[in-house]
LOZA-265519 format. One line per field, with one value per atom (N, C-alpha, C): residue in one letter; z, y negated, x. Coordinates in pm, 1 decimal. Each point is the difference from the previous one (the first is absolute). Example, Ala and Ser with C-alpha at 12.3 -4.5 7.8 and 13.67 -1.06 7.14 Angstrom:
% residues 2
r	a  a  a  s  s  s;
Z	780.0  0.0  0.0  -72.0  6.0  73.0;
Y	569.0  -119.0  -120.0  -105.0  -119.0  -109.0;
X	1319.0  -89.0  90.0  -35.0  82.0  -77.0;
END
This chain:
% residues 279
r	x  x  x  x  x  x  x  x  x  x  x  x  x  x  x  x  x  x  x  x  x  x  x  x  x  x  x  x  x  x  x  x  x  x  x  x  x  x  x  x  x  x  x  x  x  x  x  x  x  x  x  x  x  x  x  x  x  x  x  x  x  x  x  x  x  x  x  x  x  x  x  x  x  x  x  x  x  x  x  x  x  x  x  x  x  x  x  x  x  x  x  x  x  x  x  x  x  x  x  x  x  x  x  x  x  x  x  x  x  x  x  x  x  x  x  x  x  x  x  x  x  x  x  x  x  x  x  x  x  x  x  x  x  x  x  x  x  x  x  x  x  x  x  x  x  x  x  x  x  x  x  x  x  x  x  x  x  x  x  x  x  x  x  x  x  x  x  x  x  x  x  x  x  x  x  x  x  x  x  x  x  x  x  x  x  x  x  x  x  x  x  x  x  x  x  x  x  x  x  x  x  x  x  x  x  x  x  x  x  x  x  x  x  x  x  x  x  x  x  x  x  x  x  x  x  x  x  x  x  x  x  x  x  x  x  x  x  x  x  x  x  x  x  x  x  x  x  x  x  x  x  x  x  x  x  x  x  x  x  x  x  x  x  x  x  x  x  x  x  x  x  x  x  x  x  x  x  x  x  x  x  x  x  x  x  x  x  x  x  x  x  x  x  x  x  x  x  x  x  x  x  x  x  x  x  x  x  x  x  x  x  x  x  x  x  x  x  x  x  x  x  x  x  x  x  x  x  x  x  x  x  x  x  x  x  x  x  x  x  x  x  x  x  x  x  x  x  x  x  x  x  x  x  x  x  x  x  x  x  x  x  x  x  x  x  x  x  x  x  x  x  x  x  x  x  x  x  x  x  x  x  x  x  x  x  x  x  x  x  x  x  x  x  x  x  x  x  x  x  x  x  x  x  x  x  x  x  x  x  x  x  x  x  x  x  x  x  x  x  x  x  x  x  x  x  x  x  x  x  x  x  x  x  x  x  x  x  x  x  x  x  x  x  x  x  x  x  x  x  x  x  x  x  x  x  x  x  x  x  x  x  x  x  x  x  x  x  x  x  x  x  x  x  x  x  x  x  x  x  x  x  x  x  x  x  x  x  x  x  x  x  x  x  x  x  x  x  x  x  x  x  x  x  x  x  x  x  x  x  x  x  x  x  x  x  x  x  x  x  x  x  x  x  x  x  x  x  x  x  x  x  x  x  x  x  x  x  x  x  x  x  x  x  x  x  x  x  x  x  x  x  x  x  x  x  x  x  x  x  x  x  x  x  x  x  x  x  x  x  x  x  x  x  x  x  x  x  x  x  x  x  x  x  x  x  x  x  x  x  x  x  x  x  x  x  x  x  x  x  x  x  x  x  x  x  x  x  x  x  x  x  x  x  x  x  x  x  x  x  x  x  x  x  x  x  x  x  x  x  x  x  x  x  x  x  x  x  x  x  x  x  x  x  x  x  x  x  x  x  x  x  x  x  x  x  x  x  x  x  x  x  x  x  x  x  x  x  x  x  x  x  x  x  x  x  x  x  x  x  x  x  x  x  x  x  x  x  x  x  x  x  x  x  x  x  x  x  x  x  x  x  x  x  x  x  x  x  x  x  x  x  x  x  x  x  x  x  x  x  x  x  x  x  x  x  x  x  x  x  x  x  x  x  x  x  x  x  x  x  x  x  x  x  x  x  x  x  x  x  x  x  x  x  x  x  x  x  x  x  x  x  x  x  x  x  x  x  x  x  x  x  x  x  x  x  x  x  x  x  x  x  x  x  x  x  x  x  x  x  x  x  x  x  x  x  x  x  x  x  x  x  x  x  x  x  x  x  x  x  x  x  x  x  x  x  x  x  x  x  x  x  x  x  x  x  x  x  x  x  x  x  x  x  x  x  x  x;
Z	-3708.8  -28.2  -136.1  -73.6  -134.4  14.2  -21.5  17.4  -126.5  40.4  -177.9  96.5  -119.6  50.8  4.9  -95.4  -18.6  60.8  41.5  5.4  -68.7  -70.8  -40.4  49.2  130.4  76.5  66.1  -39.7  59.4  19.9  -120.0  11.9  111.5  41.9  122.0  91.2  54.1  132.5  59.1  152.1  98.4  -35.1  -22.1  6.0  -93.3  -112.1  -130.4  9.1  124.0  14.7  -48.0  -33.0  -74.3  148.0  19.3  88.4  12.8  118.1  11.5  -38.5  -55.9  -38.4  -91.3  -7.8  -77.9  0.2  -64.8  45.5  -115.5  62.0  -107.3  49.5  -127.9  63.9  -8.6  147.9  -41.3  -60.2  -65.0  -44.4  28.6  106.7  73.0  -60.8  -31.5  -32.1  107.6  25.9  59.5  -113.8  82.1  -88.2  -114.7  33.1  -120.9  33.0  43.2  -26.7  -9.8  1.7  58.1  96.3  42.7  107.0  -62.3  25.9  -18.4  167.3  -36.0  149.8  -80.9  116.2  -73.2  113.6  -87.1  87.1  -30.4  133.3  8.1  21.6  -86.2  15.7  34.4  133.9  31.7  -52.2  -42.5  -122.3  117.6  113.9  98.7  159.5  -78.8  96.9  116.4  87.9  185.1  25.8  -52.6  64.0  -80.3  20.2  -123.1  1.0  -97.8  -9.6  112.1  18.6  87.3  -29.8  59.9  -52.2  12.3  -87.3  78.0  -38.8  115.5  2.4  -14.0  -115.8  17.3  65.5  12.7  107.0  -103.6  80.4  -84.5  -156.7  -106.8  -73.4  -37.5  -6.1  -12.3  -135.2  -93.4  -53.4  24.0  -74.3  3.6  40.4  -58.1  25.9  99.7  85.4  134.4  80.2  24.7  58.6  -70.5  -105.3  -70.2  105.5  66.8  86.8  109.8  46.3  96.4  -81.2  -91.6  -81.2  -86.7  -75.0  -93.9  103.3  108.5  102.1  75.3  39.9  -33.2  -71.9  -132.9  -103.2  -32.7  18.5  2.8  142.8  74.5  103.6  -5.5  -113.8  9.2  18.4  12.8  15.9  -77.9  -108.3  -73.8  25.5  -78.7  52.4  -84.0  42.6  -125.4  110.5  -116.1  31.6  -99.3  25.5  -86.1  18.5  -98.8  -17.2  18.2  125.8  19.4  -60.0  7.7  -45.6  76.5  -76.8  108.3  61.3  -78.1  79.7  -59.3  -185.7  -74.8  -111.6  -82.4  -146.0  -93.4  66.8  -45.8  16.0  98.6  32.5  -50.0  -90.4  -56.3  -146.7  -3.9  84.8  91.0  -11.4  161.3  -15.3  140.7  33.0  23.2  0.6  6.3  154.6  62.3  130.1  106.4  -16.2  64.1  108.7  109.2  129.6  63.7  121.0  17.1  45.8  -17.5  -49.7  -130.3  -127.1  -106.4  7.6  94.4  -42.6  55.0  132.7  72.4  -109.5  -41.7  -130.9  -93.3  -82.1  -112.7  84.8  107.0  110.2  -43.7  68.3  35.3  -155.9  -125.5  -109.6  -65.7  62.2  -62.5  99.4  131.8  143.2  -82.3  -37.5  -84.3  -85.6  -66.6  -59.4  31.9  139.0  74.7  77.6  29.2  23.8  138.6  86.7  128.9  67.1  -150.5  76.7  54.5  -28.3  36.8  128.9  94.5  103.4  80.8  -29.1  -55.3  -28.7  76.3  -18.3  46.9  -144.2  77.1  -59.0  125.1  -26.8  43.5  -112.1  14.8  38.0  77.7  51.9  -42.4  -55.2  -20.5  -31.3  -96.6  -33.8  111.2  126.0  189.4  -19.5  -15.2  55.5  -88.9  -125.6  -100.1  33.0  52.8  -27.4  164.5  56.2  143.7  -22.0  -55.8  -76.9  -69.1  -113.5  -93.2  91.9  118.7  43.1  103.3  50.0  34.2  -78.3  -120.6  -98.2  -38.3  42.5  -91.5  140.3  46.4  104.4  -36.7  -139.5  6.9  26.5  15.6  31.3  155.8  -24.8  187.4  -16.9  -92.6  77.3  -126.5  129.2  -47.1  16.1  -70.2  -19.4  -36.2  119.4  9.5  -50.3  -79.7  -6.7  25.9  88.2  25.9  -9.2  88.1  -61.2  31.6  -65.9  10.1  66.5  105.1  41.4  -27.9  -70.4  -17.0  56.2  38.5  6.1  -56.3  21.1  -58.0  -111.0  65.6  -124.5  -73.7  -14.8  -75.6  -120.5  -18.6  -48.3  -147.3  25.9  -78.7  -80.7  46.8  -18.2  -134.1  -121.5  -122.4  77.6  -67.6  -21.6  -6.9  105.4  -59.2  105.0  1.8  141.5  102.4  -59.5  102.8  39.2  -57.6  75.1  113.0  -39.0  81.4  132.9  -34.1  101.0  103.3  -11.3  80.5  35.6  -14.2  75.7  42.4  22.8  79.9  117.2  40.6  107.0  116.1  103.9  158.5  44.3  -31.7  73.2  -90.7  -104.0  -111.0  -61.4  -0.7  -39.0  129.7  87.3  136.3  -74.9  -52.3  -62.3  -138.0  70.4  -118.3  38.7  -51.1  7.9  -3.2  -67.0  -38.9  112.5  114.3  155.1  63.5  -6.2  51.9  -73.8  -140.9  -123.0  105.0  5.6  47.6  148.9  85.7  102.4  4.0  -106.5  -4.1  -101.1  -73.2  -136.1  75.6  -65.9  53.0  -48.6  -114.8  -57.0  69.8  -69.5  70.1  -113.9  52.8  -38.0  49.0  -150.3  33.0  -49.4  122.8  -47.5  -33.6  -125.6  -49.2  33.9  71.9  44.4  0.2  -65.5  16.9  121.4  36.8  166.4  -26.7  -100.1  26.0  -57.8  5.4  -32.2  91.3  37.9  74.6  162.0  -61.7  143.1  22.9  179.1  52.1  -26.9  -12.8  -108.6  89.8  169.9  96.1  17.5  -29.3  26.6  -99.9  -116.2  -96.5  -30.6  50.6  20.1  -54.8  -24.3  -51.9  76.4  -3.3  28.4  89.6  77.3  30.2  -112.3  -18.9  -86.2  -121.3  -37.0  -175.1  -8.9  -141.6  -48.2  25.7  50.3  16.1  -108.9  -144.8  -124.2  -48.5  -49.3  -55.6  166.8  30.9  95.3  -53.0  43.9  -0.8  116.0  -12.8  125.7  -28.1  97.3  -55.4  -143.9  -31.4  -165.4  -79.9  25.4  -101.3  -9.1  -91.5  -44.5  51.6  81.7  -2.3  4.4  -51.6  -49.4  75.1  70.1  110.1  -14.9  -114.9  -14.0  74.5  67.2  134.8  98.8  48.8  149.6  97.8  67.4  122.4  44.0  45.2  48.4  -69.6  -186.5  -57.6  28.2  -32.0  33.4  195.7  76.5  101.7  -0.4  -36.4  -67.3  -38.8  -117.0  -69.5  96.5  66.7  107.4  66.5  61.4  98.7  -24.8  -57.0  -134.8  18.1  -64.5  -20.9  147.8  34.7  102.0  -43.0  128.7  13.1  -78.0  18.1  -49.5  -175.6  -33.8  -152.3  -77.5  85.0  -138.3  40.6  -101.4  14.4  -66.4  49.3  -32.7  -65.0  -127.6  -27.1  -9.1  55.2  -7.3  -103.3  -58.8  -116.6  86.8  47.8  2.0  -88.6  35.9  -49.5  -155.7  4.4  -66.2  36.6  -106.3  71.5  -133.3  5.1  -83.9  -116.6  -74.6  -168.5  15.6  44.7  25.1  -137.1  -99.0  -157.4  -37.6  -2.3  -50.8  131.3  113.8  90.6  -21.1  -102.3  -53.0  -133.9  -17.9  -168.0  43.3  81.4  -2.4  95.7  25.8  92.4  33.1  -121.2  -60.2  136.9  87.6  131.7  39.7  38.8  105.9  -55.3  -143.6  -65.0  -11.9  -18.9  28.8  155.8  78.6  134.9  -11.1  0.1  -22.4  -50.2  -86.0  -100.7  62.7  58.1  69.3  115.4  43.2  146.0  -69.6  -100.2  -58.2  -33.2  -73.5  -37.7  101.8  59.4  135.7  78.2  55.8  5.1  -90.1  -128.3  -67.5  -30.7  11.6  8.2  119.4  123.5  120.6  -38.4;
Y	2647.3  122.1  54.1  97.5  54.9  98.1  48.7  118.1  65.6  135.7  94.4  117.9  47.8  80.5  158.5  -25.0  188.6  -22.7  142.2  47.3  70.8  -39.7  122.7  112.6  -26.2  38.1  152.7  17.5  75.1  126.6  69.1  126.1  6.4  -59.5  0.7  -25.3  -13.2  -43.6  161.2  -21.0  154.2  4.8  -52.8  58.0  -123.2  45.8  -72.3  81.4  -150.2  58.5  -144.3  -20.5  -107.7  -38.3  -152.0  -97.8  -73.9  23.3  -26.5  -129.8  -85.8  -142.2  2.5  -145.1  -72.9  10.5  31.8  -19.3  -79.0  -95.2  -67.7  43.3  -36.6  47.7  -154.8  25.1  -125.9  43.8  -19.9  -17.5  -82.2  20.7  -93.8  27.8  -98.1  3.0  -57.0  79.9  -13.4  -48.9  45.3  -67.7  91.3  164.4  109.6  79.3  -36.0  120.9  -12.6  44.0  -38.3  98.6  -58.5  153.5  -109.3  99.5  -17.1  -23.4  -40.0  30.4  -26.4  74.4  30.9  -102.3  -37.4  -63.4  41.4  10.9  107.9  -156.7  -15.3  -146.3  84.6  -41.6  37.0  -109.8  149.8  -121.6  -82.8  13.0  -131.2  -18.1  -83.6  -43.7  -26.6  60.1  -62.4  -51.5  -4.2  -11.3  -47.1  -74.4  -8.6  162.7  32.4  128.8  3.0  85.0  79.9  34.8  -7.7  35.9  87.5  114.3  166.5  20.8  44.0  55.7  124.9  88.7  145.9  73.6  84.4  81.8  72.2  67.9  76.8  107.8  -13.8  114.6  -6.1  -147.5  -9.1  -156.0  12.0  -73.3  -88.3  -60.4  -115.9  118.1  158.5  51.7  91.5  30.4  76.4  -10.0  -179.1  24.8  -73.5  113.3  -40.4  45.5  75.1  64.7  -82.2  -71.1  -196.6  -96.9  -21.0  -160.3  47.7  119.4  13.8  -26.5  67.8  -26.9  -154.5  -61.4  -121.4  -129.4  17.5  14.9  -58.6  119.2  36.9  -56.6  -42.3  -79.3  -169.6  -30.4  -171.3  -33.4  90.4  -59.9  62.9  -63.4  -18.7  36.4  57.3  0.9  -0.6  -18.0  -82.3  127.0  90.2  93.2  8.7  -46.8  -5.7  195.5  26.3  103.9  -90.9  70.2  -37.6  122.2  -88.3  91.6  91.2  96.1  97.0  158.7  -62.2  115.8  118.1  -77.9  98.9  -6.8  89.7  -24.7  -143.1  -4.7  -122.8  -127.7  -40.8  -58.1  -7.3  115.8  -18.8  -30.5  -49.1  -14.7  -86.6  -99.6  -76.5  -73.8  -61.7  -57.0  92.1  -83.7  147.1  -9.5  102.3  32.3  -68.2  10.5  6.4  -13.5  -77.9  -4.7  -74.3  6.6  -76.4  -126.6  -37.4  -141.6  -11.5  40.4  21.9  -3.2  66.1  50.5  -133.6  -63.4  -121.0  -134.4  9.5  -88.6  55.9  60.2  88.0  -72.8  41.1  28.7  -185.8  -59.6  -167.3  -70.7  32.3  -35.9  56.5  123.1  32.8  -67.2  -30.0  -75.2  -144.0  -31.5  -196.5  31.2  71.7  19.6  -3.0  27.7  -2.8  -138.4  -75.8  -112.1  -33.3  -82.2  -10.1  8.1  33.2  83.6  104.0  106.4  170.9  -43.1  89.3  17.0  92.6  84.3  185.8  52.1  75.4  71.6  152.5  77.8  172.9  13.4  71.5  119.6  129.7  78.7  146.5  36.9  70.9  109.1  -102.2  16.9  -86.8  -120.6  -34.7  -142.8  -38.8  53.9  -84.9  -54.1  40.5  -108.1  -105.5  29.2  -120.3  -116.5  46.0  -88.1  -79.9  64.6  -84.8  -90.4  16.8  -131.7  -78.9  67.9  -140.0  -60.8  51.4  -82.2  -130.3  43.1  -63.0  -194.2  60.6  -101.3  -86.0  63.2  -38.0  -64.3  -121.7  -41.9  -17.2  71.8  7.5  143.9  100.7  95.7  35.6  -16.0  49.6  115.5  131.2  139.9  83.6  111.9  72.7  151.8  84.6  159.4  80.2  28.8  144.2  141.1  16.0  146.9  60.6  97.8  101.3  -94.5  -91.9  -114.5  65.7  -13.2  3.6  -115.9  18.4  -146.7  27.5  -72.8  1.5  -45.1  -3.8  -95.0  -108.9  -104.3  -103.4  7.9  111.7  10.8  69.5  107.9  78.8  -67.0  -132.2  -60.7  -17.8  -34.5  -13.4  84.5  162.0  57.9  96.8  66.6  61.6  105.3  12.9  160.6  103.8  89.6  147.1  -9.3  58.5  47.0  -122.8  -122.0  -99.4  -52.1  -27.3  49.7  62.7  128.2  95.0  -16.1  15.6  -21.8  -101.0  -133.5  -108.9  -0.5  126.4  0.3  105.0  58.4  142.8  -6.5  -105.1  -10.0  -41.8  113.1  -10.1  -140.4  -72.9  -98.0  -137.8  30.4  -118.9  -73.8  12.5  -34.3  -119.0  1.2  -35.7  -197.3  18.5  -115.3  -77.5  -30.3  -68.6  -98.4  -115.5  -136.8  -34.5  134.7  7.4  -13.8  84.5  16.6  -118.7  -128.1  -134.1  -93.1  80.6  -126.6  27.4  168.6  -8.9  -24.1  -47.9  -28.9  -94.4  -100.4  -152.5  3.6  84.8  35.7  -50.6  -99.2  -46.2  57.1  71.5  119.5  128.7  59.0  188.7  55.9  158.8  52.3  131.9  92.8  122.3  102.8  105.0  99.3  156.6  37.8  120.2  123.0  93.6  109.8  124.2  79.4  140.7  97.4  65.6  105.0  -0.4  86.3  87.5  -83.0  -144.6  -102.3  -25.1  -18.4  -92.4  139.1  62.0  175.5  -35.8  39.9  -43.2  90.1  -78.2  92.3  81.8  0.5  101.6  102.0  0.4  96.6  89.6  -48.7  85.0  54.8  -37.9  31.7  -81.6  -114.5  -114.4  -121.7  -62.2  -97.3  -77.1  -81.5  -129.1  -73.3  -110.7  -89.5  11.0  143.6  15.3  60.3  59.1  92.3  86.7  59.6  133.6  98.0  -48.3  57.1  107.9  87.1  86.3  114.9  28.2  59.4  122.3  126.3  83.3  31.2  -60.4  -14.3  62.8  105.9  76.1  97.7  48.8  5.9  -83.2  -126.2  -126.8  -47.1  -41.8  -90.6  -141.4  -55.7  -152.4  -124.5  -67.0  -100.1  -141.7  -11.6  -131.2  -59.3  -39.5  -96.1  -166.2  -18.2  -144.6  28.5  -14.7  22.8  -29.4  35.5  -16.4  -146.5  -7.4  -165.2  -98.2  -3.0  -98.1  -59.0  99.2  -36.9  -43.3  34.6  -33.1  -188.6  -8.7  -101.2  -105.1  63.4  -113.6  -57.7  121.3  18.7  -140.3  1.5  -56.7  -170.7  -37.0  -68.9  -142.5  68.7  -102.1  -0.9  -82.5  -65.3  94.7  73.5  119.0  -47.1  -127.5  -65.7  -22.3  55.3  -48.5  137.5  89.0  122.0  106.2  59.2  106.3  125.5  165.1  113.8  94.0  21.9  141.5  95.1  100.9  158.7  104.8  53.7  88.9  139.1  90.3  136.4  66.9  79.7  130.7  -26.3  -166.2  -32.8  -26.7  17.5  -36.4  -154.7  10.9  -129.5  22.1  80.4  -9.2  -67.8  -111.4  -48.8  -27.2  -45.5  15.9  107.0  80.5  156.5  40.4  -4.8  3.4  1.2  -137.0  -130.9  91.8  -0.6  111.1  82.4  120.9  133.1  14.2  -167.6  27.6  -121.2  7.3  -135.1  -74.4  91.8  -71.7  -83.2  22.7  0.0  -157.6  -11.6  -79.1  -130.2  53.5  -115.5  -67.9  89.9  -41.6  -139.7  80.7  -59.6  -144.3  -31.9  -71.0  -122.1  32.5  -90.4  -18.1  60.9  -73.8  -83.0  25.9  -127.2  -142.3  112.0  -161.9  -57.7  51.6  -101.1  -87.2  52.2  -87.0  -75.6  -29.1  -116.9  -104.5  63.0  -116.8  -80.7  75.7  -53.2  -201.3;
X	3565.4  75.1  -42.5  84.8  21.0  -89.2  -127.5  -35.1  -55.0  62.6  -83.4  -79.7  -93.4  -96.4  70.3  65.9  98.4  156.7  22.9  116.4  97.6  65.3  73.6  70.5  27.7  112.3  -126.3  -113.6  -124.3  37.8  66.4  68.1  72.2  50.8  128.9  -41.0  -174.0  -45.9  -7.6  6.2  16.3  -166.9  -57.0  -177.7  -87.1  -18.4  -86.5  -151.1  -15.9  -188.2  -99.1  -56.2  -86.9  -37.0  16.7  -35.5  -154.2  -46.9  -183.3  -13.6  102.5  -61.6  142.4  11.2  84.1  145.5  60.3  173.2  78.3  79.1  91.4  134.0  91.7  154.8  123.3  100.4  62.0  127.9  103.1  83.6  106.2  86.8  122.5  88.9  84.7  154.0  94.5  106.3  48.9  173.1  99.5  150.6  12.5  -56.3  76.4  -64.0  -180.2  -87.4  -128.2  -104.6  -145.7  -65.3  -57.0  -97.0  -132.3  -125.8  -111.6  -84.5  -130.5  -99.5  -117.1  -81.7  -141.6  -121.5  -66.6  -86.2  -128.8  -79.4  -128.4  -104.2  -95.5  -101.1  -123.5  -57.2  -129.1  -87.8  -129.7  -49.2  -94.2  -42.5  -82.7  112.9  64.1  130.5  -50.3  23.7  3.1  82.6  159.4  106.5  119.9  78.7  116.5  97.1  48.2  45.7  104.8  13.8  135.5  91.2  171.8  52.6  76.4  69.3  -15.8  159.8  81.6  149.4  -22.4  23.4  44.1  103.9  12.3  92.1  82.2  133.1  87.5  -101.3  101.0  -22.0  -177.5  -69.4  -60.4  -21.3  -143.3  -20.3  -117.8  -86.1  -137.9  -72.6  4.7  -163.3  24.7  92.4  9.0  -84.3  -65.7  -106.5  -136.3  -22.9  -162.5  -89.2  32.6  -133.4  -36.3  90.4  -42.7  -27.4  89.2  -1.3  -112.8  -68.4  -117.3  -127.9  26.8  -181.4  46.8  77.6  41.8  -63.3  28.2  -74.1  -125.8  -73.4  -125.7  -69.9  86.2  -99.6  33.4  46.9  24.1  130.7  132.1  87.8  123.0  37.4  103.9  150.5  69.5  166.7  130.4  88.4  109.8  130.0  10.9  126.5  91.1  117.8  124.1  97.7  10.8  159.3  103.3  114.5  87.0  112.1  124.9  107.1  63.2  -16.1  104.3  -122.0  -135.7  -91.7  -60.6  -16.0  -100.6  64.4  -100.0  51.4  -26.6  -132.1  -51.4  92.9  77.4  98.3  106.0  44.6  105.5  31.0  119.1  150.5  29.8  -136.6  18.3  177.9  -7.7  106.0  138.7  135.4  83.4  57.1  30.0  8.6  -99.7  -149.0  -70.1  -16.1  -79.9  29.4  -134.2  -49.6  -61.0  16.3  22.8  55.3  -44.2  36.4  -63.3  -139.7  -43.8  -160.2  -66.6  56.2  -39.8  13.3  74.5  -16.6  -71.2  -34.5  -95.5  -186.6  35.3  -139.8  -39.6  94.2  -16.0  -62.1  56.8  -34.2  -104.9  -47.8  -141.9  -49.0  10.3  -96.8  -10.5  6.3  39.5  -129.4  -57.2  -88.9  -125.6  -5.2  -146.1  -3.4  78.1  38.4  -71.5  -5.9  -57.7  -126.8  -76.7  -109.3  -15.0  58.1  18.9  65.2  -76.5  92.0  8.9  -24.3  7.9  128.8  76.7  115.5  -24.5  -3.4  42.8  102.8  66.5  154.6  -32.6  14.0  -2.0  156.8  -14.1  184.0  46.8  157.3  80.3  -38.1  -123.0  -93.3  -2.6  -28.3  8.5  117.2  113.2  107.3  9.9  -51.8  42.6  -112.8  -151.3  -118.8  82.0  -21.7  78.1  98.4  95.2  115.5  -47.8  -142.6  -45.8  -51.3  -138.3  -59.7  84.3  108.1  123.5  -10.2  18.6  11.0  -137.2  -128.2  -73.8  -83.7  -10.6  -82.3  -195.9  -16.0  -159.5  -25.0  117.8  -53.6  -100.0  -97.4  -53.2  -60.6  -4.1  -33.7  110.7  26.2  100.7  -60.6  1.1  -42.7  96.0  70.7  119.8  -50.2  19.4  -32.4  103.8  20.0  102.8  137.2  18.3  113.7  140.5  82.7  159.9  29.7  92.9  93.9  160.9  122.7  80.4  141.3  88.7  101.8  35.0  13.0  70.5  63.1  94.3  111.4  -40.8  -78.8  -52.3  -63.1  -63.7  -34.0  72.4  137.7  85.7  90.4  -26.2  28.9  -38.8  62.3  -78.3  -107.2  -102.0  -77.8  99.6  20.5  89.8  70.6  56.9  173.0  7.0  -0.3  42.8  -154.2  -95.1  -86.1  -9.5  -37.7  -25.4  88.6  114.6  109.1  -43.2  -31.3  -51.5  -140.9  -61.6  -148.2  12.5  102.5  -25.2  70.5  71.8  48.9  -132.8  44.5  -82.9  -69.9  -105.7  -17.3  -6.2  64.6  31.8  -103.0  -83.1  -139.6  -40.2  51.4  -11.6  126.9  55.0  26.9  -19.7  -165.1  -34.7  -92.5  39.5  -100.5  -121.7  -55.2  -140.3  -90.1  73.0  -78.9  4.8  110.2  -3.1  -137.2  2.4  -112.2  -163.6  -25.9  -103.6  -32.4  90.3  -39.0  -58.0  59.3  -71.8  -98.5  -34.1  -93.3  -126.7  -70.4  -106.6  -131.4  21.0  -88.4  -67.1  -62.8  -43.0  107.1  3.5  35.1  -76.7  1.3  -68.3  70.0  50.3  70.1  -91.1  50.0  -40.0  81.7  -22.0  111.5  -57.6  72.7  -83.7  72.6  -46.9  9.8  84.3  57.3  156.2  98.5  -14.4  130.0  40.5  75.0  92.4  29.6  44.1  -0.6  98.5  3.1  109.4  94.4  123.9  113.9  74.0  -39.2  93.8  -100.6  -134.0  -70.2  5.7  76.8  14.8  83.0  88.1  141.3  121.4  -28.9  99.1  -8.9  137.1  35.5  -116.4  40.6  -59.4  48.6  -148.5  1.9  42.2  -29.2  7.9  -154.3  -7.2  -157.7  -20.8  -99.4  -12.8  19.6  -13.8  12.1  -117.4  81.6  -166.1  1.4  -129.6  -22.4  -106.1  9.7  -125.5  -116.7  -90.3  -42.3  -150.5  -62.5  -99.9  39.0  94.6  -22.3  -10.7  -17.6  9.4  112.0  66.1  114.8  -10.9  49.7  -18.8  106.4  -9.9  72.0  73.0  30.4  32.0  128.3  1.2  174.2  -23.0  -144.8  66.0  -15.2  130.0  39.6  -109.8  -34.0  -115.0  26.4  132.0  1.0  -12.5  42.6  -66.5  -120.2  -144.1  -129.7  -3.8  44.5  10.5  44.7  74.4  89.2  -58.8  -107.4  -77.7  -121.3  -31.1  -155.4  71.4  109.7  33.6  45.3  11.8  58.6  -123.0  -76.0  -159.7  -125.7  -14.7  -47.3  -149.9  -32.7  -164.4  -78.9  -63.1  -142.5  55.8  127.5  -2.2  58.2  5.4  1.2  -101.7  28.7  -152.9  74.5  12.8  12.3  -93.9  27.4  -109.7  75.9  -35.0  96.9  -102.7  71.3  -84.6  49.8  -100.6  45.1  25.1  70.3  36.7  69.3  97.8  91.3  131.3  60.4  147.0  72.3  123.9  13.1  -48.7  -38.1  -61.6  -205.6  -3.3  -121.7  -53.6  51.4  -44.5  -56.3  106.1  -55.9  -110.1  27.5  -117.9  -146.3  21.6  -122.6  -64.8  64.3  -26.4  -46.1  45.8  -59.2  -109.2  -52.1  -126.4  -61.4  -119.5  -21.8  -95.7  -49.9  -128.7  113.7  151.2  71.2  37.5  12.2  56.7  -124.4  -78.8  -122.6  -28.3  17.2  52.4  42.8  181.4  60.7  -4.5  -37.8  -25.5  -83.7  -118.9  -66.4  26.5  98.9  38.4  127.2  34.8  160.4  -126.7  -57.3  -124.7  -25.1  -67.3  -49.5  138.8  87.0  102.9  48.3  27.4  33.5  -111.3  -154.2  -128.3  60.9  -12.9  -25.0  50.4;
END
């Protein structure tokens, strides 16, 4: 792979914080654009790097506060900008989709080549890392953070109105292939979920089988755009002896910013992701 030590694109990252070791940048071309990805080199390797799906409206440094203590304990990571999320990303591809991003994802994954076998998806990064790992038979551990599951069709569908439109229907998430891949997934999988994700959406006063959305609960604002039965879904999905749950209190879906504004929680964190991808 092509790697340079600078970015230009630095101004336009959501958070320009100096990295505890090494970082190179890749440079993909695609038909009529480029996206970038950043790769984090731990300088006493345990592990071949990992490879990290970001979530909506997100870029490479959304999650410095996992992939930097990461890092710093031996293990490396290769996160691409996809189109359609940040600034850094753009102008990206035109009408955007995931589908788009699943291809973007697959051609920075070619880079770490069959040693890595390390997949995280953050929020929306869940449905896409679940389709790569689909594709990629060296993948054997997968790390959901707060995962999105999608429709089929949704897949194909632009970022914006038609989007939206095809994931907001009751239950729709409920058709997707992803839940057939991991039944037979011969891998672990470890899900990351914070308390107030995934609220059941009738106790809140919405729909079966949609989000509970923003909720005030105590005086706190909280955040839950996946449906309760997704994570039910996924729980159910992967055979007991091969996934593993961490629940973060007194979070809801913003587990990044979570990570940031509370660095013990994030070191936690951090070494229980470590310890599952040693294992």
């Amino acid at each position: 792979m092509d790697l340079t030590p600078n970015s230009p694109q630095r101004a336009l990252w959501q958070f320009d914080e100096p990295a505890p070791g090494i970082e190179h940048f890749i440079d993909e071309h695609f038909d009529s654009y480029h996206q970038q990805a950043r790769l984090l080199v731990a300088n006493d390797e345990r592990v071949a790097p990992v490879f990290v799906v970001g979530g909506a409206r997100s870029d490479f440094t959304r999650l410095n506060p996992l992939l930097y203590r990461l890092q710093q304990q031996g293990i490396g990571s290769l996160t691409g900008n996809l189109s359609g999320h940040s600034r850094a990303s753009e102008p990206g591809a035109v009408d955007a989709s995931l589908n788009t991003n699943l291809a973007e994802a697959l051609r920075f994954h070619q880079h770490l080549g069959s040693r890595s076998d390390t997949v995280i998806g953050h929020s929306l990064g869940g449905a896409i890392a679940l389709k790569l790992a689909a594709q990629r038979p060296n993948v054997r551990k997968l790390v959901l953070i707060c995962p999105a599951v999608y429709p089929d069709a949704a897949h194909s569908a632009p970022f914006g109105p038609a989007f939206t439109a095809a994931i907001r229907q009751p239950f729709a998430f409920l058709d997707c292939d992803s839940y057939a891949f991991l039944r037979q997934f011969q891998g672990r999988v470890l899900l990351v979920i914070g308390e107030y994700d995934g609220l059941n959406s009738r106790v809140h006063g919405q729909g079966p089988g949609t989000s509970a959305g923003v909720r005030r609960m105590a005086g706190v604002e909280r955040y839950s755009p996946i449906p309760e039965e997704v994570t039910h879904a996924l729980l159910r999905s992967v055979p007991a002896p091969h996934v593993e749950c961490l629940m973060l209190t007194d979070c809801d879906h913003g587990i990044a910013a979570h990570l940031r504004d509370r660095p013990e929680v994030a070191d936690q964190v951090a070494e229980a992701v470590a310890a599952f991808i040693l294992q």
